[in-house]
N, C-alpha and C positions, 0 to 999 in steps of 0.2 A: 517655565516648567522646571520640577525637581531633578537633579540629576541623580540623587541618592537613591538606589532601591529600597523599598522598606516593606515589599512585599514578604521576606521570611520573618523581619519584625512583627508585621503585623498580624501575621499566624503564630507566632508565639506569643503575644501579647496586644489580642486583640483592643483592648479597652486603651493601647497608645492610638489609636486612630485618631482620636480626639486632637490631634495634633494637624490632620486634615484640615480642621474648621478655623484651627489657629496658626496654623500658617503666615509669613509675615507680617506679624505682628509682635508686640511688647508680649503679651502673653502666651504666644508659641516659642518666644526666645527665653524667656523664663521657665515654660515646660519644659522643654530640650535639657536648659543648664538645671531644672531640679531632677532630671531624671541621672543627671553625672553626679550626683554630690548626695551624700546622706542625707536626707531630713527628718530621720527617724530614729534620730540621740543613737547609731551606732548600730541601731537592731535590721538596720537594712542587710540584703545577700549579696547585692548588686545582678546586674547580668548578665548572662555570658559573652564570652571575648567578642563572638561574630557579633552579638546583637551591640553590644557597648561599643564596639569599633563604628557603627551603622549610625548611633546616637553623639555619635563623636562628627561621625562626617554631617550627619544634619545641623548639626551644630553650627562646626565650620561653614558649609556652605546657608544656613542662616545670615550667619553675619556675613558672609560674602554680599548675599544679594540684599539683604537688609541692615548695612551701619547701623544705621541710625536706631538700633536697640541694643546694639553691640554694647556689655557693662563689661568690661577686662578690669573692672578697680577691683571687683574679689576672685578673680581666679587664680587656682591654687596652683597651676604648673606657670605662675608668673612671678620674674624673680627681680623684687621691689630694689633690691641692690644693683642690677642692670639699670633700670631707671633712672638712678642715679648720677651712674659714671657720663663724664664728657664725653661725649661720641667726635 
């Protein structure tokens, strides 16, 4: 079971519910990360803080419970010069 509320999400933006049916999956992990990232050449508003915080924790907890669609090779708060360095 989710632990993220998404009941004020999904009165503000009913038509996210679709995210219901894809749920653990490649393709709920890929709605999630296209709803954090532009994919409208810049013309996007984004969401508000509560709601984008909300899409950030399903996110997160996404890949928590399902790795295995987890893609961190393009995300953009990841810094490819930490990678790098000897640990």
């Amino acid at each position: 079971m989710r632990k993220t509320d998404v009941s004020a999400l999904y009165t503000a933006f009913p038509h996210l519910e679709k995210l219901e049916k894809l749920w653990g999956s490649k393709d709920g992990r890929d709605f999630i990360n296209a709803l954090l990232n532009d994919t409208r050449g810049g013309t996007r508003q984004g969401f508000p803080a509560e709601h984008a915080v909300t899409i950030l924790r399903l996110l997160l907890e996404h890949d928590a419970l399902f790795p295995q669609f987890e893609d961190s090779t393009g995300a953009i708060w990841q810094d490819p010069e930490r990678q790098r360095r000897p640990r």
